[in-house]
C-alpha positions as CSV (number, residue, x, y, z in Angstrom):
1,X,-230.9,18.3,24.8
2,X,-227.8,20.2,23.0
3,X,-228.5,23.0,25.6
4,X,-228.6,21.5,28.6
5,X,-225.7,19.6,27.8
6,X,-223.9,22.7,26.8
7,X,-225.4,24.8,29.5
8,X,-223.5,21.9,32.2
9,X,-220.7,21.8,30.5
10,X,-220.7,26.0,31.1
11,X,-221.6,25.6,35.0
12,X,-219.1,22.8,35.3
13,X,-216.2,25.3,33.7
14,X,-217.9,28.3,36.0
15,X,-217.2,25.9,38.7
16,X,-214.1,25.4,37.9
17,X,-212.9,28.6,36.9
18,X,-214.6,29.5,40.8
19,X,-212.4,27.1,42.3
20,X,-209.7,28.1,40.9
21,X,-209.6,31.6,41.4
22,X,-210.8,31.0,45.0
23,X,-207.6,28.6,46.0
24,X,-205.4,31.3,43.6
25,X,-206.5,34.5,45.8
26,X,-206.8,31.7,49.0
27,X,-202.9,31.4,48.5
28,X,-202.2,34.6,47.9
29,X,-203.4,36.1,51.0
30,X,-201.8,33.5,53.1
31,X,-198.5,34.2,51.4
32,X,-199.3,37.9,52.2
33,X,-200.3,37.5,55.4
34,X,-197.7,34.8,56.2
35,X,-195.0,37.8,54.9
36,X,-196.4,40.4,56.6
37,X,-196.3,38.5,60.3
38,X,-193.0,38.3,59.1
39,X,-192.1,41.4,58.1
40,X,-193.6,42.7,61.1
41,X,-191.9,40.6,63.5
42,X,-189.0,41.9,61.6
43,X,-190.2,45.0,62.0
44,X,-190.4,45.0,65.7
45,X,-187.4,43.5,66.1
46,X,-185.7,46.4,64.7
47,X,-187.6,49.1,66.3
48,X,-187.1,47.3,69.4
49,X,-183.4,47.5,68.7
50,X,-183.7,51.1,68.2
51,X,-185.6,51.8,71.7
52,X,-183.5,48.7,73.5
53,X,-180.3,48.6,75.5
54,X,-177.2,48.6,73.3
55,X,-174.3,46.3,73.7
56,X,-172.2,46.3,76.0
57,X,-168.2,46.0,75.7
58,X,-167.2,46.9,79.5
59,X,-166.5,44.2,82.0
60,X,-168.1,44.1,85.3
61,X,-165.2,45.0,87.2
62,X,-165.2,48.5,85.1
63,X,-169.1,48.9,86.4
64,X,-168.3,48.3,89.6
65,X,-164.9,51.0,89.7
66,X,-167.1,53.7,87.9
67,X,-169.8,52.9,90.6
68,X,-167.8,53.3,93.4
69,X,-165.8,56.0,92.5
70,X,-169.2,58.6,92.0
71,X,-170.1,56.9,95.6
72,X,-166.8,58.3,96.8
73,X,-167.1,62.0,94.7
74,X,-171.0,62.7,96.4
75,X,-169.7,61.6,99.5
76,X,-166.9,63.7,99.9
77,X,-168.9,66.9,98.3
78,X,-171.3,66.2,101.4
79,X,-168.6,66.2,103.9
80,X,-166.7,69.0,102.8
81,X,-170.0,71.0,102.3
82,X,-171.5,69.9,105.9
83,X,-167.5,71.2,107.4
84,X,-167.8,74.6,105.4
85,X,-171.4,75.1,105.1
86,X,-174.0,76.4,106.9
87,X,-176.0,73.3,107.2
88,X,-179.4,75.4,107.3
89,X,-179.4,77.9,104.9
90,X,-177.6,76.9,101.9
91,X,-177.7,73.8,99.6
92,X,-174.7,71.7,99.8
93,X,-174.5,69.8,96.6
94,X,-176.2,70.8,93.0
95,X,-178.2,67.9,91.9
96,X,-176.9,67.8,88.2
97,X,-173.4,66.6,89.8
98,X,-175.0,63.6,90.2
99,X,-175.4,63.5,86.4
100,X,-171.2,64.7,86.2
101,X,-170.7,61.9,88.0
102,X,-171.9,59.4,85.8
103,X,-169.8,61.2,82.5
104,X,-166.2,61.3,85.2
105,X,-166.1,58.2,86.5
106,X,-168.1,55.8,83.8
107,X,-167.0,57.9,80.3
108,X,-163.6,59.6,81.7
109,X,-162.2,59.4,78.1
110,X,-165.5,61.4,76.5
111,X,-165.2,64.9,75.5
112,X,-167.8,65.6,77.4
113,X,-166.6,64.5,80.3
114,X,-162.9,66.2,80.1
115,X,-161.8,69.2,82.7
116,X,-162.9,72.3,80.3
117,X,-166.5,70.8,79.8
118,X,-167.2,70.1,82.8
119,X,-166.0,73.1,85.0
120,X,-166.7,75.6,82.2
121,X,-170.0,74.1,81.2
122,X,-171.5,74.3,84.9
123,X,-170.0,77.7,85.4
124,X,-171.6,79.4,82.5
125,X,-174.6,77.4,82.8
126,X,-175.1,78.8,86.0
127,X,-174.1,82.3,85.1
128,X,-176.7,81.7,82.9
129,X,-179.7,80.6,84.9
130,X,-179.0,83.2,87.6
131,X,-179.0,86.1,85.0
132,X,-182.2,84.8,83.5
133,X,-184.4,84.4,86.8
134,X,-183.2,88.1,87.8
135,X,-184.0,89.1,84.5
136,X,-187.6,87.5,83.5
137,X,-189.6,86.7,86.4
138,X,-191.9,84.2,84.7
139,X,-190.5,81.2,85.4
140,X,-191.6,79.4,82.5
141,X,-189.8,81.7,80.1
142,X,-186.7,81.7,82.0
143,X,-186.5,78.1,82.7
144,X,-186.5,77.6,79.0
145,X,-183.9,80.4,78.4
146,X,-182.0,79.5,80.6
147,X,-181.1,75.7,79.2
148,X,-181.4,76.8,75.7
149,X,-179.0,79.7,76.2
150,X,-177.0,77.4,78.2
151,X,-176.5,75.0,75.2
152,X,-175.4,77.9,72.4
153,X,-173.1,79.1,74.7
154,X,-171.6,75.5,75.8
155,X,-171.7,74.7,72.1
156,X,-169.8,77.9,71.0
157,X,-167.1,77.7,74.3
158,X,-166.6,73.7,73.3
159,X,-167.7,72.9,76.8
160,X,-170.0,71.1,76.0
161,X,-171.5,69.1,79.2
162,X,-175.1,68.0,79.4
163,X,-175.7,68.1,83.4
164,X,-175.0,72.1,82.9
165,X,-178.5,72.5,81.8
166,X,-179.5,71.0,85.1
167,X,-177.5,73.4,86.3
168,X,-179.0,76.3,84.4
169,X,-182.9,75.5,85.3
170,X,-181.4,74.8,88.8
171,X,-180.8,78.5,89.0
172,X,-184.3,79.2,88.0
173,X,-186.4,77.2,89.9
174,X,-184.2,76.2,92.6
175,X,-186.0,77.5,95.3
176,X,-185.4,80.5,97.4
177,X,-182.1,79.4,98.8
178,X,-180.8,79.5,95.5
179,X,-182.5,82.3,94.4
180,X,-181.1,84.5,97.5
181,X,-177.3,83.8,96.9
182,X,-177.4,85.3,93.1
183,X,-174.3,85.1,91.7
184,X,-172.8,83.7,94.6
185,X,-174.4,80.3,93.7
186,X,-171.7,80.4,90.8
187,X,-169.0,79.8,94.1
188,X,-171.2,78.0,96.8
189,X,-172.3,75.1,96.0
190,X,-171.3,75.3,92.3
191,X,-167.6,76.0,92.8
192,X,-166.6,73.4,95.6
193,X,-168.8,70.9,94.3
194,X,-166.7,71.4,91.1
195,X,-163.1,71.5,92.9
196,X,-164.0,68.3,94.8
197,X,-165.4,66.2,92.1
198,X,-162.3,67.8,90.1
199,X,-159.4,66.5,91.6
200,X,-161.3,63.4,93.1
201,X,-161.6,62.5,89.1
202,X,-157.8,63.0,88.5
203,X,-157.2,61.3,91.0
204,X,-158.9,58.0,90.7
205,X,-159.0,58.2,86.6
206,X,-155.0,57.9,86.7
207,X,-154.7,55.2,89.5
208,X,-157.0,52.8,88.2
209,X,-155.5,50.8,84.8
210,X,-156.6,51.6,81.4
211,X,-157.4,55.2,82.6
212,X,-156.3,57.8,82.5
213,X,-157.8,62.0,82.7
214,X,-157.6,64.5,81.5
215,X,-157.9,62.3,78.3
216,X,-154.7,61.6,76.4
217,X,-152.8,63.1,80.1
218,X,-150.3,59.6,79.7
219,X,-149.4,60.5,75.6
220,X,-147.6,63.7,76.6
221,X,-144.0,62.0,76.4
222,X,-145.4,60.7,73.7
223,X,-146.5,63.5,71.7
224,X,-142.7,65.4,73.0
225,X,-141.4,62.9,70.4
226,X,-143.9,63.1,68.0
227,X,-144.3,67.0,67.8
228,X,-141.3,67.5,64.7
229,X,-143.4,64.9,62.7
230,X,-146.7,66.2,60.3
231,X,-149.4,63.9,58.9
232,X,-146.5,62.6,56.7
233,X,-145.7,60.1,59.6
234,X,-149.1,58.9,59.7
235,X,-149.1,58.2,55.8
236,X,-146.1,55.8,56.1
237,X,-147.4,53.8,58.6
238,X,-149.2,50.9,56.9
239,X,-153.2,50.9,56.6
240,X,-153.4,53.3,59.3
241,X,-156.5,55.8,58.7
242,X,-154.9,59.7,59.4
243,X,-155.9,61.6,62.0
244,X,-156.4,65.1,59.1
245,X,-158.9,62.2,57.4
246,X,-160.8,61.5,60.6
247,X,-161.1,65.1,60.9
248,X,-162.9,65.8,57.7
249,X,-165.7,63.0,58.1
250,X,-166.5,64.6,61.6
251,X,-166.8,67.7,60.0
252,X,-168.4,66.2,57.0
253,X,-171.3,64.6,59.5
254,X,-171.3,67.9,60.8
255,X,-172.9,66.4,64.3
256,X,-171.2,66.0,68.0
257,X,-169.8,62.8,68.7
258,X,-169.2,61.4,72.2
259,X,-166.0,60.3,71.4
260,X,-162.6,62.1,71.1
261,X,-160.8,62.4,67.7
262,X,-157.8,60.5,69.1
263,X,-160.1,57.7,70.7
264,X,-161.8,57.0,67.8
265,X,-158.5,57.0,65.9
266,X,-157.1,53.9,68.2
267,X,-160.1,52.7,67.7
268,X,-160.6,52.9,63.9
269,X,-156.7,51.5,63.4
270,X,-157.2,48.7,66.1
271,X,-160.4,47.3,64.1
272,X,-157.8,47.2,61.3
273,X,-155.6,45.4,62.8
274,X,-158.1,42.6,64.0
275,X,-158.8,42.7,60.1
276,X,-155.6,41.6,59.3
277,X,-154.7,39.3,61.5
278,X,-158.1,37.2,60.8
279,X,-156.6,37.5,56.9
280,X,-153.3,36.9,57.9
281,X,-154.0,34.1,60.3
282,X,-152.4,32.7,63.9
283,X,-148.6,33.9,63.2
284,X,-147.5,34.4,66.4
285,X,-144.3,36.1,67.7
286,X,-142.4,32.8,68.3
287,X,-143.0,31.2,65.2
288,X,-140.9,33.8,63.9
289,X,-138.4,35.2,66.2
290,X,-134.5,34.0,66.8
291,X,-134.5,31.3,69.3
292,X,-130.8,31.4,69.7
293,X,-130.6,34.9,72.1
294,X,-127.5,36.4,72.9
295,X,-127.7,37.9,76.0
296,X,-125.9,39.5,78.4
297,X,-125.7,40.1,82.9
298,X,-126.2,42.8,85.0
299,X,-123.0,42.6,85.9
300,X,-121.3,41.6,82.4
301,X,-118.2,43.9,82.1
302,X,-118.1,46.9,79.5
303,X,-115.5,45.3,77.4
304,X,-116.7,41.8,76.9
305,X,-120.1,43.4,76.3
306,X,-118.0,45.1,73.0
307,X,-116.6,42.3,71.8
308,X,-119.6,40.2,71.8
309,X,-120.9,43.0,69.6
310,X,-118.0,43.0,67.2
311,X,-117.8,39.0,67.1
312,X,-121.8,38.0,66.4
313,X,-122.0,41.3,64.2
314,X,-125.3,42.1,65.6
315,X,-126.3,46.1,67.1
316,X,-127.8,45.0,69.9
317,X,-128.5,42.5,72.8
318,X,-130.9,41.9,76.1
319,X,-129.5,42.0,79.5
320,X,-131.0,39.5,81.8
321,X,-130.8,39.0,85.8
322,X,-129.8,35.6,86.8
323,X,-133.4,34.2,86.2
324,X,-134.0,35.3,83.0
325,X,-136.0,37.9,83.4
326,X,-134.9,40.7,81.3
327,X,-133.8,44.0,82.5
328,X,-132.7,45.8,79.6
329,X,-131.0,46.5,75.8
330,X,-127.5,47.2,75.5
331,X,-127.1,48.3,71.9
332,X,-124.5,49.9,69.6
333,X,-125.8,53.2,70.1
334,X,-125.9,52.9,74.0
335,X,-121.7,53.0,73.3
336,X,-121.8,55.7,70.9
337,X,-124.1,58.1,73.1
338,X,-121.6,57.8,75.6
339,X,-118.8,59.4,73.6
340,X,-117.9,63.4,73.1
341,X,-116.8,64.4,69.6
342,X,-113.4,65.7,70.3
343,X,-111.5,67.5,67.7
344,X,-107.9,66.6,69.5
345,X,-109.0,62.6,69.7
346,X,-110.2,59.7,67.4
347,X,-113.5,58.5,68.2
348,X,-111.8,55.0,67.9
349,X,-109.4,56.3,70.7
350,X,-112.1,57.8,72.9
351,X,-114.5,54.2,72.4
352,X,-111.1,51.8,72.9
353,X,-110.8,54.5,76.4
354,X,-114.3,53.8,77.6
355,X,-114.8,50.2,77.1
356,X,-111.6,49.5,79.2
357,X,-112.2,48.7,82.6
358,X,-110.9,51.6,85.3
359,X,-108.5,50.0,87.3
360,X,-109.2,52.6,90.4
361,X,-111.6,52.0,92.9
362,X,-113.9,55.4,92.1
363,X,-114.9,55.9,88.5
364,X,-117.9,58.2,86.4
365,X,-118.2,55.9,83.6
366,X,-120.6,52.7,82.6
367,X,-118.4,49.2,84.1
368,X,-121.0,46.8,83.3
369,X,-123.7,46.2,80.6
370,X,-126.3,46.7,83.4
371,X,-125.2,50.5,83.9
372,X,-125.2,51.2,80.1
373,X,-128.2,49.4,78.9
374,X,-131.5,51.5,77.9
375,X,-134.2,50.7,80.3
376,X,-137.1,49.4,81.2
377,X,-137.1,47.3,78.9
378,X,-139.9,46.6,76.0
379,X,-140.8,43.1,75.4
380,X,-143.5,41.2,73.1
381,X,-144.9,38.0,74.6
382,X,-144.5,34.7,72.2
383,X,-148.0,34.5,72.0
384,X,-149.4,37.7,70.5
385,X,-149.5,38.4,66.6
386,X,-146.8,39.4,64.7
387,X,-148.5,42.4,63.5
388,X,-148.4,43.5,67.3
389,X,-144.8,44.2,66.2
390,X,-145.4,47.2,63.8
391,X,-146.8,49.5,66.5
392,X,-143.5,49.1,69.2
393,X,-141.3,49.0,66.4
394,X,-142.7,52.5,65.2
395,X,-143.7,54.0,68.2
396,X,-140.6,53.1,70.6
397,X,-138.4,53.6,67.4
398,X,-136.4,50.5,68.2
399,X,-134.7,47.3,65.9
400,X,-134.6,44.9,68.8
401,X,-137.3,43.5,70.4
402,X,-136.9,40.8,73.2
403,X,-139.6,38.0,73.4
404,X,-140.8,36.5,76.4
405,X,-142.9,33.5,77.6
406,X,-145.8,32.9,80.0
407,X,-143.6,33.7,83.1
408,X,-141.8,36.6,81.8
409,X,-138.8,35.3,81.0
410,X,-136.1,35.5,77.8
411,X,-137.1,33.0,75.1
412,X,-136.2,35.1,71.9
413,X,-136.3,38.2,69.9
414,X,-137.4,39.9,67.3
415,X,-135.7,42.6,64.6
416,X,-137.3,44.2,61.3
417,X,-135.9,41.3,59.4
418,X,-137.4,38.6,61.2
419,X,-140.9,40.3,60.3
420,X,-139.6,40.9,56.4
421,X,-139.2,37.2,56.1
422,X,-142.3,36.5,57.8
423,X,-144.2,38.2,54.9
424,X,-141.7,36.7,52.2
425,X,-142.6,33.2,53.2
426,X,-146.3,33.3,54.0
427,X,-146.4,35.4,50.2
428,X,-148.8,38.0,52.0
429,X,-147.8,41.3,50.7
């Protein structure tokens, strides 16, 4: 009796223990499996990232432009071809300038797509292929000399432009059209294809907004003013990354990267920017700048421009037509710039003799504020952020800084100081 009682009692905690372990390892694997459908949703997710389309950050109307303008380039390398060339026994256009068409007209600011690369790049590509298929006649082995040869030697030139290795196997296995003009096939097709496309691309690139090629073609003035100043510049300029530190990290990744040092500068320092003004918050040009503008005509005589200088105490002032809209900035210096150091006259003298108006009919001075003031003029509108203001105040090199509204007229303007108290008030140093 004592057995079988203690032998149940042993099945019933067998049973138990069964149970348990079997809704223990039960739970288990469904939290595994549950995690691993997960995970591997996850998973795919991310490699599909990988494999997927990237985002996108151009607007239609860019697509569209880059579109039609490589519709334009192949259409006019046909028609100059088909007017030059004999129609029957030589090719007219290279088919990797389908692929420099895509880099000019949809990624004109990429280094790969800039005058050296691409003229260079095809012309020693195709040196390239042409010397390979007269040397090695199997074309196998000179196909793939050809574009890895044409790579090194793009890498090592810095002309580095992919459709060149199209243009190097081209050479190879071409057919015998190609093969016949030998060295020649560096001039016709390669050569006018390249002229055409060429100036089509500096064309186009520089009429259409936001463009502009060669890259960096519209900073010239630009770097004129700039070229006295080192990295020290740079440094002074608040939380702006320098262009010697951008440098080092390409080097430091020690791979090619699309994008041109000076691009990704802009583009480094304008994410910073954005940074800041989500800390800093909606402070907006008019909530700061002097409402109460003294301004100035076109036709506001030379003298009363002076004394409204010497009676507000202020260095300078916008000139305005009779709408508002604003034409220019007298300033202090505008007066002083027109006056020659003369060792037999006070400049006092000399300023008192050019601000009086000439009472002849013919004169080769400044009469009015209009034919003194520095123009065109630079504006802010009262809507954008007020750390908008540290780029024109560094860059143009100016103190005075007219604000205007939505139709473009005179509703302010802005100085250093405005900014300074800006900061002092909002306690964001």
């Amino acid at each position: 009796m004592i057995l079988d009682l203690r032998k149940s009692n042993f099945e019933a905690y067998t049973s138990l223990f069964n149970y348990s372990t079997d809704l223990f390892f039960s739970t288990y694997f469904n939290f595994v499996s549950l995690t691993l459908k997960k995970y591997n949703k996850m998973l795919i997710k991310e490699i599909a990232k990988l494999f997927g389309p990237g985002k996108s950050n151009v607007s239609l109307q860019e697509k569209i432009i880059s579109a039609m303008a490589g519709l334009v380039s192949i259409g006019l390398i046909m028609l100059v071809s088909q007017y030059y060339l004999d129609p029957h026994s030589l090719p007219w256009v290279v088919a990797s300038m389908g692929a420099s068409a895509v880099l000019l007209f949809a990624v004109p600011k990429g280094p790969l797509s800039q005058p050296w690369s691409f003229v260079a790049g095809h012309l020693f590509s195709a040196f390239i292929g042409i010397s390979m298929a007269k040397l090695i006649s199997d074309p196998v082995i000179a196909s793939a000399l050809a574009v890895s040869l044409a790579i090194f030697v793009m890498y090592i030139t810095r002309s580095l432009h992919p459709p060149g290795g199209a243009t190097a196997l081209t050479a190879v296995v071409g057919g015998s059209a190609i093969t016949e003009l030998g060295y020649w096939y560096m001039f016709t097709p390669i050569g006018i294809n390249l002229f055409i496309m060429l100036l089509w691309a500096i064309i186009i690139n520089n009429l259409i907004p936001n463009r502009c090629y060669p890259n960096g073609i519209r900073d010239i003035n630009k770097a004129k003013r700039e070229l006295n100043q080192d990295d020290k510049s740079d440094a002074q300029r608040p939380n702006m990354i320098q262009r010697s530190d951008l440098h080092e990290a390409l080097i430091d990744m020690d791979v090619f990267v699309d994008v041109s040092e000076d691009e990704l500068n802009k583009i480094f320092n304008r994410s910073l920017m954005h940074t800041h003004k989500k800390k800093m918050g909606d402070i907006l040009c008019r909530d700061i700048m002097t409402s109460n503008v003294i301004s100035v005509d076109y036709d506001t005589d030379i003298e009363q421009v002076w004394k409204l200088l010497i009676k507000h105490r202020i260095h300078a002032f916008p000139v305005i037509d009779r709408v508002g809209y604003v034409l220019g900035v007298v300033s202090m210096d505008d007066f002083l710039n027109q006056i020659i150091v003369k060792s037999d006259s006070s400049i006092i003298k000399q300023i008192s003799d050019f601000i009086i108006k000439t009472s002849e009919s013919h004169t080769d001075k400044p009469e009015f504020a209009g034919h003194l003031m520095t123009k065109p003029a630079i504006t802010i509108h009262e809507q954008q952020h007020i750390l908008d203001l540290f780029e024109i105040f560094y860059s143009q090199n100016i103190h005075h800084l007219p604000v205007v509204d939505s139709q473009n007229k005179l509703c302010g303007i802005i100085t250093p100081k405005n900014l300074l108290l800006a900061f002092q008030n909002s306690g964001r140093w």
